[in-house]
C-alpha positions as CSV (number, residue, x, y, z in Angstrom):
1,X,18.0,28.0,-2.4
2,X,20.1,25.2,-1.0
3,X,17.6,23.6,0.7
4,X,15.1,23.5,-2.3
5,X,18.4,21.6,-3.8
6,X,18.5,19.2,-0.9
7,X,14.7,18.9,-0.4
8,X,14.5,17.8,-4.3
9,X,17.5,15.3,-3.8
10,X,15.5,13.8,-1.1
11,X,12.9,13.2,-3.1
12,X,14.5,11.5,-5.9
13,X,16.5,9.6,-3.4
14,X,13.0,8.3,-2.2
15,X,11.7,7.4,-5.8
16,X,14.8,4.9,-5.9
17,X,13.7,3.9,-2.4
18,X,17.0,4.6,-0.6
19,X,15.3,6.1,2.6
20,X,18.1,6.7,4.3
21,X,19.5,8.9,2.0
22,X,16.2,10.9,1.6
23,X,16.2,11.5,5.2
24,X,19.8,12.5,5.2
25,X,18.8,15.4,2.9
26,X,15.7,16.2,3.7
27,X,16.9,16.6,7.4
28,X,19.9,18.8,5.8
29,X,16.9,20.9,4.1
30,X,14.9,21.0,7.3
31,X,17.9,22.7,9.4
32,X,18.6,25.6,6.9
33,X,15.0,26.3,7.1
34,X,14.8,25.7,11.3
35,X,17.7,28.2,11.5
36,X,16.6,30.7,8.8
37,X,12.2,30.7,9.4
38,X,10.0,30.9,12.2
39,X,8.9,27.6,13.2
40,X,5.3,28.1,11.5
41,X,6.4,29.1,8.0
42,X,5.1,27.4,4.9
43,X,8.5,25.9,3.9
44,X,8.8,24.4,7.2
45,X,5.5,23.1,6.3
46,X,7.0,21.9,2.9
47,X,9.5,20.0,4.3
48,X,7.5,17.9,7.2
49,X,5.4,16.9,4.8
50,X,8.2,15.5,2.3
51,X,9.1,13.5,6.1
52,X,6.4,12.6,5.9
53,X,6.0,11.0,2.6
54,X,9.5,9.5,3.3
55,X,8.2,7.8,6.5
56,X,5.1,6.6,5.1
57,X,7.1,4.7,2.0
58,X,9.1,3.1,4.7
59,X,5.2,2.1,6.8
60,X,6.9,4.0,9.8
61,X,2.9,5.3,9.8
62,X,2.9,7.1,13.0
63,X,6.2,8.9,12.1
64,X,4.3,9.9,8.9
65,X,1.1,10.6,10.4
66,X,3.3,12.9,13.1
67,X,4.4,14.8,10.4
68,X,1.5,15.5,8.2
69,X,-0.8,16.5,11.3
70,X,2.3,19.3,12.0
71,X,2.6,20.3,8.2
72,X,-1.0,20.8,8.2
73,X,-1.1,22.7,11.2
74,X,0.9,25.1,9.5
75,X,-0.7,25.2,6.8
76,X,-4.2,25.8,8.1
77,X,-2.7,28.5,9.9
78,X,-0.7,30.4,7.3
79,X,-2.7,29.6,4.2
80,X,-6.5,29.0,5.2
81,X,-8.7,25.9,4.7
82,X,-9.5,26.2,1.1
83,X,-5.7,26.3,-0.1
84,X,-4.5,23.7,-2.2
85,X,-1.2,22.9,-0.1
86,X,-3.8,22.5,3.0
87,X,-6.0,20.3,0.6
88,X,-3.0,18.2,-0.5
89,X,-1.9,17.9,3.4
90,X,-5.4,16.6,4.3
91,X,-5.9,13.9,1.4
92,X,-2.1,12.5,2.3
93,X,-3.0,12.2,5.9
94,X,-6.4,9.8,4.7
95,X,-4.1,7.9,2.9
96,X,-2.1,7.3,6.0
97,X,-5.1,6.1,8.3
98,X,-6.1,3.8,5.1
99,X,-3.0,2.0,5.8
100,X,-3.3,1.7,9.0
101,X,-7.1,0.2,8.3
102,X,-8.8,3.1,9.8
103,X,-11.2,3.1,6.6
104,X,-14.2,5.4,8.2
105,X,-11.5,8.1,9.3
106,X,-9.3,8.1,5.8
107,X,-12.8,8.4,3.9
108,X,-13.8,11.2,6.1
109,X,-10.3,12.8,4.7
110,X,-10.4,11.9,1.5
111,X,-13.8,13.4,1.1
112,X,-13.5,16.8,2.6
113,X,-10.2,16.9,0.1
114,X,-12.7,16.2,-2.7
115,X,-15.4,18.7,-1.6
116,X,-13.1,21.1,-1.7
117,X,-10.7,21.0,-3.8
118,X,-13.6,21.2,-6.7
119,X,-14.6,24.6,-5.2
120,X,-10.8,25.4,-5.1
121,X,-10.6,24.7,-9.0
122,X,-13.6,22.9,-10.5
123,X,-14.4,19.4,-11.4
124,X,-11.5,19.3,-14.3
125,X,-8.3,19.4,-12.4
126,X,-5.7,17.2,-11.6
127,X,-5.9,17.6,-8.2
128,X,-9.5,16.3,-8.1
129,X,-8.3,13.5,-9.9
130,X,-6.0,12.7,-7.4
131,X,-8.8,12.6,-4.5
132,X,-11.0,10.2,-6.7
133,X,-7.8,7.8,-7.2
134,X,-7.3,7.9,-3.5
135,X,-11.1,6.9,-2.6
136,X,-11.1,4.2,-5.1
137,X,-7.9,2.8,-3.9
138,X,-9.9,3.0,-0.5
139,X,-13.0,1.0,-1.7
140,X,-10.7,-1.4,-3.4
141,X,-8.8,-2.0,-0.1
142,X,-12.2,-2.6,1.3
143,X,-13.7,-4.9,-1.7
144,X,-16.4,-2.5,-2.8
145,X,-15.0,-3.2,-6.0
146,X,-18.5,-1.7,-7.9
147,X,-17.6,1.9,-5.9
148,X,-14.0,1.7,-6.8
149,X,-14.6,0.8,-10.2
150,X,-16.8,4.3,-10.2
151,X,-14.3,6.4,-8.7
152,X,-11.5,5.0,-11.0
153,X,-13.5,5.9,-14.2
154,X,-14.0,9.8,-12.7
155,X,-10.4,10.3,-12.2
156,X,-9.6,8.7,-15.9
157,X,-12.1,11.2,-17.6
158,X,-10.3,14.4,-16.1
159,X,-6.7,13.3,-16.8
160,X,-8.3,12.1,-19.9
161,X,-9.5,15.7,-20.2
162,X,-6.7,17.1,-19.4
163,X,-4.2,15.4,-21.3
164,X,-6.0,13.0,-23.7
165,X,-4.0,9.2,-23.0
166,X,-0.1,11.2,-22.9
167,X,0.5,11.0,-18.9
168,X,2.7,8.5,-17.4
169,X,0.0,7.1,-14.4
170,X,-3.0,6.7,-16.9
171,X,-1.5,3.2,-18.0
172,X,-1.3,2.1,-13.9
173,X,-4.6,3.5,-13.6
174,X,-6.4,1.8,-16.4
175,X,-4.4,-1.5,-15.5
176,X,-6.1,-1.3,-12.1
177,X,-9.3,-0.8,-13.4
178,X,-9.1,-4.0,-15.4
179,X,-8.6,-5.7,-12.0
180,X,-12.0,-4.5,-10.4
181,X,-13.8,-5.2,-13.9
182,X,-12.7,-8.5,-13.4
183,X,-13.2,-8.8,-9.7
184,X,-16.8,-8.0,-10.7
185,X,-17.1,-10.5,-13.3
186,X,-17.4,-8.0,-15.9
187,X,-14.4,-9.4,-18.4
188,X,-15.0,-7.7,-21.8
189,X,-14.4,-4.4,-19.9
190,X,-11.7,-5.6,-18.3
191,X,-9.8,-6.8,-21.1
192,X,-10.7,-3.6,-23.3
193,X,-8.8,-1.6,-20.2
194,X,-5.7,-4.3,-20.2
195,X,-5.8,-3.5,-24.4
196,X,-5.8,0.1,-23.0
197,X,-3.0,0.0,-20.6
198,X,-0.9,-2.0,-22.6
199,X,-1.3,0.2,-25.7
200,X,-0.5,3.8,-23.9
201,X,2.1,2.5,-21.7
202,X,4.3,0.8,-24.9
203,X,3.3,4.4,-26.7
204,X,4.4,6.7,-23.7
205,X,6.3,5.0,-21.3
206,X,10.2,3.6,-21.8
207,X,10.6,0.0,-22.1
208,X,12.1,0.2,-18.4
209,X,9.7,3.0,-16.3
210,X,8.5,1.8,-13.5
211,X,4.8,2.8,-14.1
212,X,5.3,0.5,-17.0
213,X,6.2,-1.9,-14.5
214,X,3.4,-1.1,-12.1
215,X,0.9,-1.6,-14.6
216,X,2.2,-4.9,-16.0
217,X,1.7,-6.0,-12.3
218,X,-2.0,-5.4,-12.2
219,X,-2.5,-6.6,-15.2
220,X,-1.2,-10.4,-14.0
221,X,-3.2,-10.0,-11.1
222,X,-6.4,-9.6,-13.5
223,X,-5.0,-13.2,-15.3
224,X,-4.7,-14.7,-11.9
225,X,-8.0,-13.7,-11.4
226,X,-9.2,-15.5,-13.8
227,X,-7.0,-18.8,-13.3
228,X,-4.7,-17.5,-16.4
229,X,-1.5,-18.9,-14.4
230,X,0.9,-18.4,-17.4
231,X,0.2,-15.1,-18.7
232,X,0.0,-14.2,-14.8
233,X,3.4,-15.1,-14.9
234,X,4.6,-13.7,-17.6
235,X,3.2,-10.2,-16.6
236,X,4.4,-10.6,-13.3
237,X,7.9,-11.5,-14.2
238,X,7.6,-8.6,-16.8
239,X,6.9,-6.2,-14.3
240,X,9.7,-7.3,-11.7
241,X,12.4,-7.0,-14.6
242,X,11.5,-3.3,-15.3
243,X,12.0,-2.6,-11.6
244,X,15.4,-4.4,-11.2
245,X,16.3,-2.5,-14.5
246,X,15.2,0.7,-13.5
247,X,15.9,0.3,-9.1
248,X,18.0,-2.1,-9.3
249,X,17.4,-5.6,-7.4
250,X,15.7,-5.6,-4.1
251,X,13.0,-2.5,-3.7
252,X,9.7,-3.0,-2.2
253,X,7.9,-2.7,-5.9
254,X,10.3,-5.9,-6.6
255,X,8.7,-7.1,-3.0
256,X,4.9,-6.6,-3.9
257,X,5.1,-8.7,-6.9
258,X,6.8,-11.4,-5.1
259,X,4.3,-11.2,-2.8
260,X,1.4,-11.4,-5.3
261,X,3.6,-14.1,-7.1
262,X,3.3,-16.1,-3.5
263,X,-0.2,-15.5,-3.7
264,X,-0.8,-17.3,-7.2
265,X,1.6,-20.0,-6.0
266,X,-0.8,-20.9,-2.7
267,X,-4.1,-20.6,-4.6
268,X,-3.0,-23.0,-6.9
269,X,-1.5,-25.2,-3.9
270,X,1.8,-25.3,-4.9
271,X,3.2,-24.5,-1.2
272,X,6.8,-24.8,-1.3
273,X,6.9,-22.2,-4.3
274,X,4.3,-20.4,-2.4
275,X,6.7,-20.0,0.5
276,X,9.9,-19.6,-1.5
277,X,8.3,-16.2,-3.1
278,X,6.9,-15.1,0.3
279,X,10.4,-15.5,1.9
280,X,11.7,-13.2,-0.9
281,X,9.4,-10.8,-0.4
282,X,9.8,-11.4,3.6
283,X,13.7,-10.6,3.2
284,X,12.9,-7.4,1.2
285,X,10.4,-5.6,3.6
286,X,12.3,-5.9,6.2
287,X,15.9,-4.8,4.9
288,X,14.0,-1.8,3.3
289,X,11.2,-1.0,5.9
290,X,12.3,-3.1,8.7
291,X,10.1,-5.6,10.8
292,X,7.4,-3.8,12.6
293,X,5.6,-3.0,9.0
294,X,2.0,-3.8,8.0
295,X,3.2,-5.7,4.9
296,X,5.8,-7.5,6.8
297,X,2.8,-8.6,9.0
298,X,0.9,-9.4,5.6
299,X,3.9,-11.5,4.6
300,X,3.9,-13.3,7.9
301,X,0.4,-13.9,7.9
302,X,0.2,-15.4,4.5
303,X,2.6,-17.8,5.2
304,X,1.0,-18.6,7.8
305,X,-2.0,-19.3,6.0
306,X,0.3,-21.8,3.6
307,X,1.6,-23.9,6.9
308,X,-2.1,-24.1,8.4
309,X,-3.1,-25.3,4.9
310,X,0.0,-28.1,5.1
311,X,-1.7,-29.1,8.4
312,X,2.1,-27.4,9.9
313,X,-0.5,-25.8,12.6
314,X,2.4,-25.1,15.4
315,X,4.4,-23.3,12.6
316,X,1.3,-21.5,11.3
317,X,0.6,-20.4,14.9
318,X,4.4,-18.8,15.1
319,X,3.9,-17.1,11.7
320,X,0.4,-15.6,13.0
321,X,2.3,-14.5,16.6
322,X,5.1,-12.8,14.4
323,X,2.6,-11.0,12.2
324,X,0.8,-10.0,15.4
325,X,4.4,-8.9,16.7
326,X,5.0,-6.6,13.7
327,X,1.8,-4.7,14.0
328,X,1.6,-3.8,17.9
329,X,3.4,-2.9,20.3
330,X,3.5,-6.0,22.5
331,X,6.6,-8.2,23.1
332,X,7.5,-11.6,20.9
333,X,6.0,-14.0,23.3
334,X,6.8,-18.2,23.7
335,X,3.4,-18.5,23.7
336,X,1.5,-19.3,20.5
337,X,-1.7,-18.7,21.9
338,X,-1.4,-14.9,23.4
339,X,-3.1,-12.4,21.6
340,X,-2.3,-8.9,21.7
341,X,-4.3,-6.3,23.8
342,X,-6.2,-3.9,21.2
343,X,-4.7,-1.1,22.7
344,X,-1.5,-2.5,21.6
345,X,-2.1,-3.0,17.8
346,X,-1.4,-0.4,15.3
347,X,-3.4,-1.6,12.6
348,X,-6.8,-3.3,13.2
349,X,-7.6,-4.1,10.1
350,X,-4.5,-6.3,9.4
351,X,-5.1,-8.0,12.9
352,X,-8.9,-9.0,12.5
353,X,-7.2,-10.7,9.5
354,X,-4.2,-12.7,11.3
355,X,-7.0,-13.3,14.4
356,X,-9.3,-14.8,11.8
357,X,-6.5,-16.8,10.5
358,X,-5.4,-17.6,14.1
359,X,-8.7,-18.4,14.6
360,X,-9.5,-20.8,11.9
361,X,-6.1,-22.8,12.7
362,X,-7.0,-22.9,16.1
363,X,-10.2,-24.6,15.2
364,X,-9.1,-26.7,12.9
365,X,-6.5,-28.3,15.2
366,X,-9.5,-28.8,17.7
367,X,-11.2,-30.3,15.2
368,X,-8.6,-32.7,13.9
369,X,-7.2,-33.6,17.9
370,X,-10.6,-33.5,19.3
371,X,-8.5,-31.2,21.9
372,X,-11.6,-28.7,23.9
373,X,-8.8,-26.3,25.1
374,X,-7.6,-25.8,21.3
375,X,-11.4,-25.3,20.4
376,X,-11.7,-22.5,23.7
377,X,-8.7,-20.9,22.5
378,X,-10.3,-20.8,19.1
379,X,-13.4,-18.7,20.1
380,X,-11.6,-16.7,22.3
381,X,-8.7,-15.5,19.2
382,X,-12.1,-15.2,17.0
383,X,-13.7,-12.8,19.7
């Protein structure tokens, strides 16, 4: 019973985004259980999978992906294929390849999750909600925004279903939704699900939960979507004050805004504001995650983007080999125009985008120095 008490503190430990103090627990769980069960039971199983989750917040991705594949294991062995717990083990492990950018491979996951968890329990569960969430978030990572937007609106109408508009996620969900609709141009549907979001979340939802917060943050990216800079801001800032008031100051929610908020800042060219919020966000990431982490590297990159678009091409090119550095395995190097062996990176999709980056800076400083070498080193980052 202890280690159900220990387990559970780990979790909540982890929804306030103190790691270390999940994995203090959790490991405290994990040794009643190694001493008292064989190394194959189902609550062994139970708690490498809460490591896993653990590691995963943190983007430590092959520590979580370690994890899951051994949690599954077990529970394909003890449980069978069609059991929800072996369902639940294979959807989290897609949603750790889709970080990594292995999109084929976390689809493939995601969908035998879905194909089977219907015949576990039927179209109208929660569970299959949960497996139509994760592929949308998949083809939104991937800009199919039309497919996302589909797989969004089958995982409203079960919880919808299930629970009319009284669960805390719905007002996330729908806020999200409002994004693709507008990412697709389609803006009356996209403001009727902000109208939506916004209505269930101040029914439903204290003033200070953080899925308030979560949705207010899609919701100004919708606005900055369509060049609405101040109520962008104002949704933004909303969202960032219901994390510091639920979280207190610093957590990686408090990060992601920042980081979108850096985003709005260099579309609209303002650069030093740009790089003031991308530092924030920077310093967050990697007290809380540390610096080998895929949105460390997105950080990097983006501020990269912002010194290339100042013409500060050197310092661009040291953003992009830092980026590069937090995603692989290779060492820091002097030299601004290394790349990483692909064998070395961790995630591919994040470095096609700092070698297209590195690419176009590369070209650009050819261009504007009418330097050959800088335009060889180009084409050789861009292949």
């Amino acid at each position: 019973e202890i280690a159900y008490d220990y387990t559970f503190m780990g979790y909540l430990y982890d929804n306030k985004e103190q790691s270390d103090s999940a994995l203090t627990f959790l490991n405290k769980a994990f040794a009643i259980r190694e001493k008292k069960l064989p190394p194959d039971d189902v609550e062994v199983a139970y708690t490498l999978h809460n490591f896993a989750q653990v590691y995963e917040n943190q983007s430590k991705l092959n520590k979580s992906l370690k994890n899951h594949l051994r949690a599954l294991e077990i529970r394909r062995a003890k449980l069978g294929d069609a059991h929800l717990s072996t369902l639940h083990s294979i959807n989290a492990i897609g949603s750790v390849y889709r970080k990594f950018g292995n999109f084929e491979k976390a689809l493939e996951y995601y969908r035998y999750a879905l194909e089977n968890r219907k015949k576990a329990v039927g179209e109208n569960h929660a569970e299959v909600s949960c497996s139509y969430y994760s592929i949308a978030n998949l083809y939104k990572d991937i800009f199919d925004y039309h497919s996302a937007i589909q797989y969004y609106l089958q995982g409203h109408r079960i919880l919808e279903n299930l629970y009319g508009s009284d669960t805390d996620v719905l007002p996330a969900y729908y806020a999200v939704t409002a994004k693709m609709y507008g990412m697709v141009g389609d803006h009356q549907r996209a403001l009727e699900y902000v109208n939506k979001a916004e209505m269930i979340a101040e029914k439903n939802l204290a003033k200070d939960h953080p899925y308030r917060g979560v949705a207010y943050s899609y919701i100004g990216e919708y606005y900055g979507e369509i060049n609405d800079v101040v109520r962008q801001s104002q949704y933004f800032k909303k969202a960032i004050a219901i994390f510091i008031k639920a979280w207190g100051t610093g957590t990686v929610r408090e990060g992601d805004v920042l980081f979108k908020m850096g985003d709005m800042s260099a579309k609209n060219k303002r650069f030093a504001e740009a790089i003031v919020h991308y530092e924030k966000a920077l310093g967050i990431f990697e007290e809380k995650m540390g610096r080998k982490t895929p949105k460390t590297a997105s950080v990097l990159l983006a501020m990269g983007d912002v010194r290339r678009d100042e013409h500060q091409f050197d310092e661009a090119l040291k953003l992009y080999r830092k980026a590069f550095t937090s995603i692989s395995t290779y060492k820091d190097s002097a030299d601004l125009y290394i790349n990483p062996l692909p064998d070395e990176l961790e995630s591919k999709f994040l470095a096609l985008k700092i070698a297209g980056s590195k690419g176009q800076t590369l070209f650009e400083m050819a261009l504007k120095k009418n330097d050959r070498r800088k335009l060889e080193q180009s084409l050789v980052t861009y292949d």
